[in-house]
C-alpha positions as CSV (number, residue, x, y, z in Angstrom):
1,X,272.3,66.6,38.5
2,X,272.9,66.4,41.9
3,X,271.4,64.6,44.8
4,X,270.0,66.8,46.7
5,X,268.8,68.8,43.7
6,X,266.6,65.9,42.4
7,X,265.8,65.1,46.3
8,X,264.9,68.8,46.4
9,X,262.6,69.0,43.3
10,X,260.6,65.6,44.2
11,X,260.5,67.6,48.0
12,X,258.7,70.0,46.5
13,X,256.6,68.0,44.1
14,X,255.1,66.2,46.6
15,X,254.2,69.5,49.0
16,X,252.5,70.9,46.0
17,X,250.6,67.4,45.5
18,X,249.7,67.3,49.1
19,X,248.7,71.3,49.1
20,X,247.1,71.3,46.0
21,X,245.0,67.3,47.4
22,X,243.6,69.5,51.0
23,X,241.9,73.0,48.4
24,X,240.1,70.2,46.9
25,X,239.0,68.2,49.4
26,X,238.0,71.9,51.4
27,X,236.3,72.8,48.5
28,X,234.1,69.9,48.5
29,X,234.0,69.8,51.9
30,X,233.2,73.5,52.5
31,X,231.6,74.8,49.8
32,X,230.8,79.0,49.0
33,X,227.2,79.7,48.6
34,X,226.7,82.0,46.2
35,X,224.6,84.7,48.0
36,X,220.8,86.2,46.6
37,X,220.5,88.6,48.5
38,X,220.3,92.0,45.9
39,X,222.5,94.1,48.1
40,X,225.7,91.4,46.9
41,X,224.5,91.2,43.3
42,X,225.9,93.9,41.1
43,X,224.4,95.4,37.7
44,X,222.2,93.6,35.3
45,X,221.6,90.8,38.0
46,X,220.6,92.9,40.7
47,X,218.1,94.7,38.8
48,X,216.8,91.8,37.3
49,X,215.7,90.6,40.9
50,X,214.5,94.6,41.5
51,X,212.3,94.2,38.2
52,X,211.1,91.2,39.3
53,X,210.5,91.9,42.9
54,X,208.5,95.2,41.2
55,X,206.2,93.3,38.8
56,X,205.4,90.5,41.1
57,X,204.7,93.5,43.7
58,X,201.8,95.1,40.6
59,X,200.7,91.6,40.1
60,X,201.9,91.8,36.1
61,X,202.4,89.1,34.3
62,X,205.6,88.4,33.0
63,X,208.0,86.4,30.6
64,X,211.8,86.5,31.3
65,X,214.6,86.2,28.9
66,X,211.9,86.2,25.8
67,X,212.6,86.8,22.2
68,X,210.1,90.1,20.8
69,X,210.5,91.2,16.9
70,X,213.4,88.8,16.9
71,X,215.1,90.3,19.7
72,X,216.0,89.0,22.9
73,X,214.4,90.6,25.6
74,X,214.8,90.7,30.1
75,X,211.2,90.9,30.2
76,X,208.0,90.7,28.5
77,X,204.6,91.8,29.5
78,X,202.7,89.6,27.3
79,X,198.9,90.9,28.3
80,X,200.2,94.6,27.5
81,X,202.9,94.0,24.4
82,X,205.5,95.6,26.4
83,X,209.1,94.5,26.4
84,X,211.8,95.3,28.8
85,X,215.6,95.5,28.4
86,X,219.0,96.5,29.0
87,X,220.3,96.2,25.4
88,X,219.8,99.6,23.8
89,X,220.2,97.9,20.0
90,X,217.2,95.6,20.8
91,X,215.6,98.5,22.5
92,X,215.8,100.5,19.1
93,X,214.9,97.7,16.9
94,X,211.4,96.8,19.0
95,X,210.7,100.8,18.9
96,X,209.9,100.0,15.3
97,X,207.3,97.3,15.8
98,X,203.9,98.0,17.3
99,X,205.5,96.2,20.8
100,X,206.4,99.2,23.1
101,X,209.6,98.7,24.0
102,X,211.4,99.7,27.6
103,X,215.2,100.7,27.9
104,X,216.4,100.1,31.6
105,X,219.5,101.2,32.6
106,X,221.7,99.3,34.9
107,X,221.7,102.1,37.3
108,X,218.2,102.6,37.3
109,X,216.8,101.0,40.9
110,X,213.8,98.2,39.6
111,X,211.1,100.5,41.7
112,X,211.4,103.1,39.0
113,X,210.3,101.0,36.0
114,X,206.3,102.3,36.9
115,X,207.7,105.7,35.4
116,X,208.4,104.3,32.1
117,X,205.5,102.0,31.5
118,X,202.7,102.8,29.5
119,X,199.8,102.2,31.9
120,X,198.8,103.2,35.1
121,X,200.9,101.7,37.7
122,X,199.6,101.2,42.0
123,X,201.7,103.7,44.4
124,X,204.2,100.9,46.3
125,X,205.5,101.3,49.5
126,X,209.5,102.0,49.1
127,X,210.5,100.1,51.9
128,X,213.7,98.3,50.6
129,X,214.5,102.1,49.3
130,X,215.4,102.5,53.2
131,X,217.6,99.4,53.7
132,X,219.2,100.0,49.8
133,X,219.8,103.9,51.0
134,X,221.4,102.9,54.5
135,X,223.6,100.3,52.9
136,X,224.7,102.6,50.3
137,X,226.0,105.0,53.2
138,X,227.5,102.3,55.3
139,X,228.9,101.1,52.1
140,X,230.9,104.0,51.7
141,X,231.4,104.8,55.7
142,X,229.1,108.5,56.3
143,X,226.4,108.2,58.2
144,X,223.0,108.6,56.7
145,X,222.7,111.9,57.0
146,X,225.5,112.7,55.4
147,X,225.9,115.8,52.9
148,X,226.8,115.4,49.1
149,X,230.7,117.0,49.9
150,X,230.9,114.1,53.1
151,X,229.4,111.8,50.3
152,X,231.4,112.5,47.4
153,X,234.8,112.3,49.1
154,X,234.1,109.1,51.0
155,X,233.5,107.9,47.3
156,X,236.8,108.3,45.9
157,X,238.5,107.4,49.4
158,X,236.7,104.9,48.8
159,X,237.5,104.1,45.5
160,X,241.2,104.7,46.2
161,X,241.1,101.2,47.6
162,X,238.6,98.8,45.8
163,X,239.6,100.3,41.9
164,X,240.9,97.6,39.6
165,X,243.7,99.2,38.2
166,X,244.7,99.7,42.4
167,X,244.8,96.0,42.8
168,X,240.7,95.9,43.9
169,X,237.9,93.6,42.2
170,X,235.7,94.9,39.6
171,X,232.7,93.5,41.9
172,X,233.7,95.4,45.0
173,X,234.2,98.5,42.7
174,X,230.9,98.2,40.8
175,X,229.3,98.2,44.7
176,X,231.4,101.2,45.7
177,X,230.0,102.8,42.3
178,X,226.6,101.7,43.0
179,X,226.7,103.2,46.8
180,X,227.7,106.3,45.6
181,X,224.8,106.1,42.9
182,X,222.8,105.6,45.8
183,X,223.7,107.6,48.9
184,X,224.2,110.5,45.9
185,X,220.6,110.3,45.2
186,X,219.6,110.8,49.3
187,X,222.0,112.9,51.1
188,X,221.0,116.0,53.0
């Protein structure tokens, strides 16, 4: 080989070496925090958080991440034998047993799980509904009083841009999805 093609390739080497030494040393330097807040966390996660913010809210006691009948549960309500979760196989399985058993869909927002438990739950003030409903429209770029045409087709200009297959994240398409869930669900 010559010269100044093994000159070349140890050139390089060592950029790579020196590139590859300053990510780390900003990574531990400058770490990401992951974010909590519920508006950044996407499907099971964020209505985890929901649930939980919901039950702490009717002052019910609660296990998380429980096993019921052999089945792994999100939550458990141990003083009422009620179980909570996303999987619909476990959900089936529990509705066998004496244990009443909850299915929660992802999309479902956590304020809504009073509809589908078995006792009498208090009348709560939906006040993150507001901030969840005006981030859903300045999610998607209509203003809050948007109608469900405006709505709709912000969604798939939307979507045009954060899809997957378009070169977008899952995450950022999941929160488009969610938005339109959302703003869907409250437009004029």
């Amino acid at each position: 080989m010559p010269d100044w093609l093994v000159l070349g390739l140890w050139l390089t080497l060592a950029a790579a070496v020196v590139i590859a030494g300053i990510f780390v040393v900003g990574v531990r330097l400058f770490p990401t925090h992951q974010s909590t807040n519920a508006t950044y966390i996407f499907g099971e996660g964020r209505r985890r958080i929901e649930i939980r913010q919901y039950l702490r809210a009717i002052d019910e006691n609660f296990a998380e991440d429980h096993f019921v009948e052999g089945q792994h549960v999100a939550f458990y309500l141990p003083e009422r034998d009620v179980a909570i979760t996303f999987d619909a196989r476990a959900f089936f399985r529990i509705e066998k047993s004496p244990t009443y058993a909850v299915l929660v869909e992802h999309e479902m927002p956590g304020h809504h799980l009073g509809d589908r438990l078995p006792f009498e739950t208090p009348t709560l003030e939906q006040e993150a509904d507001v901030d969840t409903k005006q981030a859903a429209f300045a999610i998607l770029g209509v203003p809050s009083g948007a109608t469900l045409s405006e709505v709709k087709s912000a969604y798939r200009e939307k979507v045009k841009d954060v899809h997957p297959d378009h070169g977008g994240s899952r995450e950022e398409f999941q929160r488009v999805r969610e938005a339109y869930t959302t703003a869907k669900n409250h437009c004029t």
